[in-house]
Structures are given as C-alpha cells and as structure tokens.
C-alpha positions as CSV (number, residue, x, y, z in Angstrom):
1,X,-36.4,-36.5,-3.3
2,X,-36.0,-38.5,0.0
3,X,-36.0,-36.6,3.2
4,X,-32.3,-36.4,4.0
5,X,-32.3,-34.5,0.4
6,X,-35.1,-32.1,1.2
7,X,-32.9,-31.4,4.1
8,X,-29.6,-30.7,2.5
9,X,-31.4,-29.0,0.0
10,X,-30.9,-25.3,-0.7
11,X,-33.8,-23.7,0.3
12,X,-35.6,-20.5,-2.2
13,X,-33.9,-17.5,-1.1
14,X,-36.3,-14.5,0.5
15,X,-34.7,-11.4,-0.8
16,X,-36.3,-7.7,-0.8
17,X,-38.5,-7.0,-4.1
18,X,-37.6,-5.5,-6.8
19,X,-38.3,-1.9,-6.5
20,X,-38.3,1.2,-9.2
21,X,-34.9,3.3,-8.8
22,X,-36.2,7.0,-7.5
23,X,-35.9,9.7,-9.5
24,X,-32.3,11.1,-9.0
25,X,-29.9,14.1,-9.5
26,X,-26.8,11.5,-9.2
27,X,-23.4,13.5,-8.6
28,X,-21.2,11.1,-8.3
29,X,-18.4,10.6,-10.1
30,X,-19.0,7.3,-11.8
31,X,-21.1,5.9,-12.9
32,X,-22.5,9.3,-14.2
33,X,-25.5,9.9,-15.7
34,X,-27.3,8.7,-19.0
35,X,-29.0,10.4,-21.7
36,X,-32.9,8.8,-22.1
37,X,-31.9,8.5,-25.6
38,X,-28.7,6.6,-25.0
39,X,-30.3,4.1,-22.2
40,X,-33.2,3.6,-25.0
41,X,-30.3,2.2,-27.6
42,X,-29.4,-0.8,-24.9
43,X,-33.2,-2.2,-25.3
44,X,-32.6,-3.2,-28.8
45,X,-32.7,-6.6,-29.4
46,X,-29.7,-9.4,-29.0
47,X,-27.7,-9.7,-32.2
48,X,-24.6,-12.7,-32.7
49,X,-21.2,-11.2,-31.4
50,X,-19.5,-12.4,-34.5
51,X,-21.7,-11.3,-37.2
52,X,-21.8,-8.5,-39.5
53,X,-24.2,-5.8,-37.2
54,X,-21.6,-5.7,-34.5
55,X,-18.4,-5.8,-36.6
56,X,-20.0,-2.8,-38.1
57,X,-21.1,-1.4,-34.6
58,X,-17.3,-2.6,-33.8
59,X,-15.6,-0.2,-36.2
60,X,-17.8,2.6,-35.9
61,X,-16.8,3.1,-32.1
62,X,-13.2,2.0,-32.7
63,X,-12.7,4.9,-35.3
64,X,-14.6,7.9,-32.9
65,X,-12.6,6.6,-29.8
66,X,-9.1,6.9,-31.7
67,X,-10.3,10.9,-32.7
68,X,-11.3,11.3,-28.8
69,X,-8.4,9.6,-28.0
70,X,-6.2,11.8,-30.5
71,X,-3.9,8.7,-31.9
72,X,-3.8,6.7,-34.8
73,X,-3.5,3.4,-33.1
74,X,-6.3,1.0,-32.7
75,X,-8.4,1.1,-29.0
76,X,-9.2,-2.1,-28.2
77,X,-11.9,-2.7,-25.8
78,X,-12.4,-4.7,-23.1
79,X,-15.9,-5.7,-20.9
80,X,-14.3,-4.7,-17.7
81,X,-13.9,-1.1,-15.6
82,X,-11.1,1.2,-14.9
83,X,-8.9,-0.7,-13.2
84,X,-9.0,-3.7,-15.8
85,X,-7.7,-0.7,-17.8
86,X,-4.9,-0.3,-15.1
87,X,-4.1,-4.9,-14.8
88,X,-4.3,-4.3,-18.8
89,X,-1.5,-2.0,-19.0
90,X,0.7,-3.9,-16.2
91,X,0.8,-7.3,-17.9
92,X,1.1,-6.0,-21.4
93,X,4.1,-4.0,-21.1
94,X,6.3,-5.6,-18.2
95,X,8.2,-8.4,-17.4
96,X,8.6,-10.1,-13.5
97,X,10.9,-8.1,-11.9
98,X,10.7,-4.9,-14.0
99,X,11.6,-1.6,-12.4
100,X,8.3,1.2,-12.6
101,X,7.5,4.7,-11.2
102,X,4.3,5.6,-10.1
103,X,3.6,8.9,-9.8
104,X,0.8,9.2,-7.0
105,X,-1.5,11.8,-5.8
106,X,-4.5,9.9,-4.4
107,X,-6.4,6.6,-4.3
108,X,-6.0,5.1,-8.0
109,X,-3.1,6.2,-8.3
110,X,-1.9,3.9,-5.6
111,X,-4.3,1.6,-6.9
112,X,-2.1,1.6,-10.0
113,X,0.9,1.0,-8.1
114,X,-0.1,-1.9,-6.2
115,X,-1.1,-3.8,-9.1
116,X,2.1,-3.3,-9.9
117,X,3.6,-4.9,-6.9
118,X,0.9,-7.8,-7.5
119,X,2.3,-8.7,-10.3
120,X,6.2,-9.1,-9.4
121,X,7.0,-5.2,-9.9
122,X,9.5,-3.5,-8.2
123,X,7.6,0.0,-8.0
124,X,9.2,3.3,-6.9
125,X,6.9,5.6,-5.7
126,X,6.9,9.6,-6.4
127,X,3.9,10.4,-3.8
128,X,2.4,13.9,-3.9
129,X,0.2,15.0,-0.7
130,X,-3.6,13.9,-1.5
131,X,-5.5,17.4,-3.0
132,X,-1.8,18.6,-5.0
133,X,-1.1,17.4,-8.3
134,X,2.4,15.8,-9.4
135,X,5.1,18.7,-9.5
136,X,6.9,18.8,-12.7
137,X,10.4,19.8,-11.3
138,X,10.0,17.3,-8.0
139,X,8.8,14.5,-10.3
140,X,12.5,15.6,-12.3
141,X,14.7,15.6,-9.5
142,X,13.0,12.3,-7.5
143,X,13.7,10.7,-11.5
144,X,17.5,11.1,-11.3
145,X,17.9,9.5,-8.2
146,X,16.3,6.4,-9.4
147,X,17.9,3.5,-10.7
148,X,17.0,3.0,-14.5
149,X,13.3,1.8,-14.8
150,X,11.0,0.7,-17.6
151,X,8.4,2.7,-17.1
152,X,5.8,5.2,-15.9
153,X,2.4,5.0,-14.2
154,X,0.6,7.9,-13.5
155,X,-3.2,9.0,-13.4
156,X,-4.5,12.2,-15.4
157,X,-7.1,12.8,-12.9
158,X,-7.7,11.7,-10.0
159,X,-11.0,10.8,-9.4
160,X,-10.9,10.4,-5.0
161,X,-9.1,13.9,-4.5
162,X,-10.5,16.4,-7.8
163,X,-7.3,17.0,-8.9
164,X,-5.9,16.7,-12.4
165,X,-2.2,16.3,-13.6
166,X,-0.6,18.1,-16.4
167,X,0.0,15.2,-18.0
168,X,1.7,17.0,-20.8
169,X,4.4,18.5,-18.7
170,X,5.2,15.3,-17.0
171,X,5.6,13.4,-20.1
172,X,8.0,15.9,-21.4
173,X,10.1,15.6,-18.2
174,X,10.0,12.0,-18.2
175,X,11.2,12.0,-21.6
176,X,13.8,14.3,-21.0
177,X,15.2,11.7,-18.6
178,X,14.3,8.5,-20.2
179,X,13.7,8.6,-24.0
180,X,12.4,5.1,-24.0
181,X,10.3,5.1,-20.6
182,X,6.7,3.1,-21.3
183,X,4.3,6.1,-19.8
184,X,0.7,4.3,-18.8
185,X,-1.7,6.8,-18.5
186,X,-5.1,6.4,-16.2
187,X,-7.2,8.3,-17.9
188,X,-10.8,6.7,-17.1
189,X,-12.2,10.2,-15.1
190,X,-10.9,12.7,-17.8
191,X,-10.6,11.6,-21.7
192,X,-13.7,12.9,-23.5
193,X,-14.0,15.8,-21.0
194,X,-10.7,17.6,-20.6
195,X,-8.1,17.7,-23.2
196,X,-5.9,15.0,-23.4
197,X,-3.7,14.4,-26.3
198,X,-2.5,10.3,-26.9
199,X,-0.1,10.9,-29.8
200,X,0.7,14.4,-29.9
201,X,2.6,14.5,-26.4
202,X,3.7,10.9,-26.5
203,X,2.0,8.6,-24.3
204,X,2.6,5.1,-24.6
205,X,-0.8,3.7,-23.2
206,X,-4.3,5.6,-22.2
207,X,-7.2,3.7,-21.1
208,X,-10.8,5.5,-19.6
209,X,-14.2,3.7,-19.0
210,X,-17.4,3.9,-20.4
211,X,-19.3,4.7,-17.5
212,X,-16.9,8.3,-17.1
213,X,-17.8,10.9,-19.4
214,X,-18.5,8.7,-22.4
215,X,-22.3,9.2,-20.9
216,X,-22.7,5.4,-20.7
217,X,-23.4,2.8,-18.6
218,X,-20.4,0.6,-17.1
219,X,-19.1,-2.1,-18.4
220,X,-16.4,-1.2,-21.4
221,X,-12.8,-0.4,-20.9
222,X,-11.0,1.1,-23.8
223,X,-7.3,1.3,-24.1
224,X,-4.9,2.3,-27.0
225,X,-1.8,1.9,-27.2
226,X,1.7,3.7,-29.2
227,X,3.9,1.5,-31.6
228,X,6.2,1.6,-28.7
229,X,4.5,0.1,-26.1
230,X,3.3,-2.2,-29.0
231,X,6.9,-3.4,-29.6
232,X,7.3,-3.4,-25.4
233,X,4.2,-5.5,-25.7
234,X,6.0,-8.0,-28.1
235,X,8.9,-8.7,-25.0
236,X,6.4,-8.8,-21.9
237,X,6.9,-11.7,-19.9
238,X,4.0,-11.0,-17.7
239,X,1.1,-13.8,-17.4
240,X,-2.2,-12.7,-19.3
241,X,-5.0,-13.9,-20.9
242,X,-8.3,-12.4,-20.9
243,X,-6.6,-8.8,-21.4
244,X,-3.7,-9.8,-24.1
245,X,-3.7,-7.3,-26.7
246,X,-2.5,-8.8,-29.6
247,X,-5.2,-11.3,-29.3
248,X,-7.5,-8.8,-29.2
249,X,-6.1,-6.7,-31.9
250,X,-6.2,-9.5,-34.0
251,X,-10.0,-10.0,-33.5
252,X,-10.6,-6.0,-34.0
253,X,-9.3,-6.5,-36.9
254,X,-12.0,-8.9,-38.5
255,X,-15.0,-6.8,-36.4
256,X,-14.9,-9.4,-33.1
257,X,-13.9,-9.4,-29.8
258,X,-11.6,-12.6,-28.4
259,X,-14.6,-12.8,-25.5
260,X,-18.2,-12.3,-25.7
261,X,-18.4,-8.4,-25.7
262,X,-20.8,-6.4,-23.4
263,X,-23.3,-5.8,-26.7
264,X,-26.0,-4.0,-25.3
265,X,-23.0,-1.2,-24.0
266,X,-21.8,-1.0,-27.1
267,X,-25.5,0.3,-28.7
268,X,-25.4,2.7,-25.7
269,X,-21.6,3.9,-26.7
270,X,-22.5,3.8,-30.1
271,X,-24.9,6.3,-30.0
272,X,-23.2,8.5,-26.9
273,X,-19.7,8.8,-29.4
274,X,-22.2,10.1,-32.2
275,X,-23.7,12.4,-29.8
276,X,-20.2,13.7,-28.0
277,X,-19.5,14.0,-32.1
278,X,-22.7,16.5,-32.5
279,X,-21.5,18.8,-29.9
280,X,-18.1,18.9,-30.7
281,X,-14.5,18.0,-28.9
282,X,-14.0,21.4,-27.9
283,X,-17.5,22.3,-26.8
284,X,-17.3,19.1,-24.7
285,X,-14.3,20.8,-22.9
286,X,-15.9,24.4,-22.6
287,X,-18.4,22.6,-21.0
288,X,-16.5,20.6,-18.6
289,X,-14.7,23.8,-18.0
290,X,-17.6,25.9,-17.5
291,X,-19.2,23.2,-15.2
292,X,-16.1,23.0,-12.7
293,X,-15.5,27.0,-12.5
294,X,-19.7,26.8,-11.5
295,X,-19.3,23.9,-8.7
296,X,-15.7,25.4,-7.5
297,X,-17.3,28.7,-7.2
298,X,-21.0,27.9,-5.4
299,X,-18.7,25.5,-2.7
300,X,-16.9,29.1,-2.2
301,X,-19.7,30.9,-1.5
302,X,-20.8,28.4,0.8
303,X,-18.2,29.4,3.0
304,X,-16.6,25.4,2.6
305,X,-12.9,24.3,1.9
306,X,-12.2,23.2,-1.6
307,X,-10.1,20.3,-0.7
308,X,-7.6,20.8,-4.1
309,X,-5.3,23.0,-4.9
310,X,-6.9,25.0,-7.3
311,X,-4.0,25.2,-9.8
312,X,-4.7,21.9,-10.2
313,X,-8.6,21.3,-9.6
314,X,-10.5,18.9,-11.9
315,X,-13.2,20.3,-14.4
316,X,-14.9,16.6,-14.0
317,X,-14.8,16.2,-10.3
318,X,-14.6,18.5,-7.9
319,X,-14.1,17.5,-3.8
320,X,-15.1,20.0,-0.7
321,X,-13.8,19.6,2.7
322,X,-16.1,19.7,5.4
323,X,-15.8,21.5,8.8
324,X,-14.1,19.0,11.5
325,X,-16.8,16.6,13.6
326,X,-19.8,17.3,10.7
327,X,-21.7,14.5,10.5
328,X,-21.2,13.5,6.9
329,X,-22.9,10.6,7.0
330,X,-26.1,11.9,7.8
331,X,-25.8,15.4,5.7
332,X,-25.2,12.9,2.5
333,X,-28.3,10.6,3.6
334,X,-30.4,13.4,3.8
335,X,-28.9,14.5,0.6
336,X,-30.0,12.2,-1.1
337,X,-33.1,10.1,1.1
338,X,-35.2,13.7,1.2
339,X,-33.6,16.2,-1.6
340,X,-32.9,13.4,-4.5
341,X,-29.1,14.1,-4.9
342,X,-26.6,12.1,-4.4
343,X,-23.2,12.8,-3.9
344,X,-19.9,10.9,-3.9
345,X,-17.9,10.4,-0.5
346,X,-14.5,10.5,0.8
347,X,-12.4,7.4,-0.3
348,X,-9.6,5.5,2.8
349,X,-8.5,8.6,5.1
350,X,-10.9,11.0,3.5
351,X,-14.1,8.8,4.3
352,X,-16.3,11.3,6.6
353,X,-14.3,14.4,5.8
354,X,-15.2,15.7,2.2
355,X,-17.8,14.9,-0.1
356,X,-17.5,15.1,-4.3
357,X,-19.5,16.5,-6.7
358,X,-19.3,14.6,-10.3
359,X,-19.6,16.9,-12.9
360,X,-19.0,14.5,-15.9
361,X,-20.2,13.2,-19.1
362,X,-23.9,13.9,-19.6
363,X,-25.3,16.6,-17.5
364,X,-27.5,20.2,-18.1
365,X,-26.1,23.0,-16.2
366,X,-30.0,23.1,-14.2
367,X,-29.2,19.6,-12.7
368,X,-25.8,21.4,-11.3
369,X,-27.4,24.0,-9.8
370,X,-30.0,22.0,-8.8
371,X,-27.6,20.2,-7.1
372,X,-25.5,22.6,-5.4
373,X,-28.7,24.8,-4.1
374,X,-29.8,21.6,-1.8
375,X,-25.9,21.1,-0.6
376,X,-26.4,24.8,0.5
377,X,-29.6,24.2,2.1
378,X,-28.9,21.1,3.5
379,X,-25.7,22.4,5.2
380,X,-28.3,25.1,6.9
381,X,-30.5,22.5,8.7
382,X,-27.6,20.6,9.7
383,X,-26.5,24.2,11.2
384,X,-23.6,25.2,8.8
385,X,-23.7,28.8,8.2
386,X,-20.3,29.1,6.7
387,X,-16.9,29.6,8.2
C-alpha cells in the first residue's frame, strides 16, 4: 500500500464493547418479551432455505397462523415488520390513482395513510381524536359523503394511544355502504391476543408481526388475505416486488419463500405457535383481558389519567397520562437505569406526556405487578402523590 493509500484508507472503527443486555422487566409494546424456551429454538443450527426441514417448518406455522388468524386463506410471510405489513397491503390491492379511506385514531394509523399517499393514493381521512376509537355511526355518515372509493384502511389497535377498534362493527358499516370495499386491517398489536376474526366478519387483508404477541423476536410479517382482495390483487397496477403475493404464494405452495426467509425466527415462531396452541385461543384472550383490567386498574389507584377512553381501551397496551410539566424523561430513565423496567413512551405530540405499559404476548402476571409497584414508587420519589 503506498502512503497516499494508507491515507485515504478507512481507518478500524473504535466503537463501545460489546456488553451483556441487563436483566430486564421490558414493558414495551414491541418488541415484547421471549420465552427462554423460545429464544433457545433460534440457536439451532443453519439449515438450506429450500430444503425439506424448512418446507416442513414452512407449513407447520402457515397452518397455526390461518387458525389464529381465523381464515382459510394461505398467510404468507414476509422477513420485514409491521409496516412492511401496511406497503404489503397498499401495492397489492391498488392501482395509481385509486381512491381509499383511512380510518385514523393515532400514529400507525396515519402511518397507514401516508403510505398510501406515497404511493399515488388519493386518501380520505376519517380522523378520530388520539385516545377514542373510530365511531361506528361517524365512520357511516363521513362514508356517504365520500365519493366512491376502493377501499378501507384501518388499524385494530392502536399501539401509540391503547385504544382498540371494534373492528367488527366497522366492517359491517362499511359493508353496508360499499359491498365490494377492499378492508386492510392493521392488526400487528392485537391478533393472537384479543379476538379478531379474518373470515367470519369479512376482512379483506390482516397482517400482525412476530415480535407482538406471537412471543417472538422481530423480524416476520405475516399477512393473509380473502379471495376478494385476491382477485383485487390480480388488477393492481401498483409497482412491487419484494412484497408481491402471488409470487410468494406460489413459493408457499412448494415449502419456500421467493427471498431468503429470516430461518432462525421461524424456529422461534415455530415453537411460540405450538405453545400459544398449549394454552389455548381463548385462554390467550382471558389473559390479555385479565392483564389490561390489572394495569388499567393499578394506574387508577395511582391517582394517574388513563389516556383512553375506556370503552375502547386496549387489553395489549395500555397508555397513562402524566400530570403537566413531569419530567418524563427522567421518571422513565430511572425506571428503567435503577428499577429494571422499562416502559414505552409517548409517540409525535404525546412524546413527554404519557408513558405505555405493554402487556403482550409472553408475560407472568408477577412481571406486571412487578412492574406497576416500581411506576408507583418511582412516581413517589419524583414527588407524585396522586391527584
């Protein structure tokens, strides 16, 4: 190398060491917390993507995500998060130009939307104040002032505000208006927790991610969609490449993935699905249920604001207003620096104002209590007594 090279060249990078990740009770959201026995699957070894022990991997989490799912169509999946879930739906079902609602109550459902408009879209917004869910009879009357449209975004839960739609009731209004409306259905912070139904109330497309309450780490979207949005699929104009179904369909169907799948995920989701299967779909829900009626109820007691309406809280996420000028940014580092908790923020406007508590996927009802009995004491030496 002459000297002018050693100049130009890049020099070894000094970064911080490596360090072991301290023992947690992690409350956020997403990614949520993994079962030893689930992070032990992902240290098996590396196996070929197109051969026989993932094909068989392949099927077996295909089949328990259609029961979670509740539909008969296939779920393809995807190495991506949430929001390839929500560019997934977009460029499948849509041409340039195409008139969509989004129904929004918070940030991913705006998210949603401005994919949307990324994409050529012309989007009509039905916006709900952040903390309410979407009102059946507003959603109706905003719906017949509209010019026709193709279709309907909308989020089940939404993950930055603890509030969850009634995604039942909406897709019966919707359909009441528009028979042949495409309804896209975020559903990454509540299928596998709180009941959701694909097939029995109609939904054209649900997609969730594996690091939610599938008790996994990130890294797999999974999306299913009806014969209609299949046949919508078939007319789509949109661009797409990496996330075009009927590519992918046609490799689930032979065991394989178009792309190189996220393999050592799939041991972990493998083994979560048969666990979610051990306990049971409707014991998953008690849980869930159980677990937000506990969080809701000690944030009460407290003497803090529950930042959602409560006839529309979430049973997987559940955010708490704090008292104006609190200094949330130290009451969370505390939280979690000296008491091992950690707790997920406020997202855009809400940053500083509330904090959420993830109660989602894996978790034992001592690590929620845990949790909530160092908020309370925390909020003491930072001088709240309650309001």
């Amino acid at each position: 190398m002459t000297i002018q090279q050693e100049k130009n060249a890049i020099p070894v990078p000094q970064v911080e060491p490596r360090a072991p990740i301290p023992k947690q009770n992690l409350r956020i959201p997403g990614p949520t917390v993994v079962p030893d026995e689930v992070l032990a699957e992902m240290a098996r070894p590396m196996i070929n993507h197109r051969g026989p022990e993932f094909a068989a991997i392949l099927r077996r989490v295909t089949a328990r995500l259609q029961y979670f799912f509740q539909t008969r169509s296939p779920v393809l999946t995807y190495p991506a998060s949430g929001t390839g879930g929500q560019e997934s739906a977009v460029v499948n079902l849509f041409s340039p130009g195409d008139h969509v609602v989004a129904i929004t109550i918070g940030a991913f459902g705006n998210r949603f939307a401005r994919i949307a408009e990324a994409y050529g879209l012309q989007v009509s917004r039905i916006e709900f104040p952040w903390g309410e869910g979407a009102d059946p009879d507003v959603v109706e009357s905003r719906l017949k002032t509209l010019p026709p449209y193709r279709g309907v975004l909308v989020t089940h839960n939404e993950t930055s505000t603890g509030v969850t739609n009634d995604i039942q009731t909406l897709a019966s209004v919707i359909r009441r208006h528009n028979p042949d409306a495409l309804i896209a259905v975020d559903a990454v912070s509540s299928l596998g927790c709180i009941p959701l139904e694909m097939d029995l109330w109609d939904l054209d497309v649900v997609f969730t991610g594996s690091q939610k309450g599938w008790m996994s780490p990130p890294g797999v979207m999974m999306i299913a969609a009806s014969e209609r949005a299949w046949e919508a699929n078939k007319r789509a104009k949109l661009p797409r490449f990496y996330f075009d179904w009927a590519s992918s369909r046609k490799k689930l169907e032979v065991g394989q993935h178009p792309t190189t799948p996220a393999v050592s995920v799939f041991y972990a989701l493998d083994r979560a699905l048969e666990l979610m299967l051990e306990e049971g779909r409707e014991a998953i829900f008690e849980r869930h249920r159980r677990a937000g009626e506990y969080v809701r109820r000690r944030a009460r007691e407290m003497g803090l604001e529950l930042f959602a309406n409560p006839r529309y809280a979430s049973n997987t996420v559940t955010a708490v207003r704090l008292p104006d000028g609190f200094n949330t940014k130290a009451f969370m580092k505390a939280l979690r620096e000296q008491d091992g908790v950690v707790l997920g923020g406020g997202q855009e406007h809400l940053e500083g104002k509330i904090f959420r508590v993830g109660h989602l996927g894996y978790f034992r009802e001592e690590d929620l209590a845990e949790a909530m009995d160092k908020v309370e004491q925390r909020l003491r030496s930072f001088g709240f007594t309650g309001r």
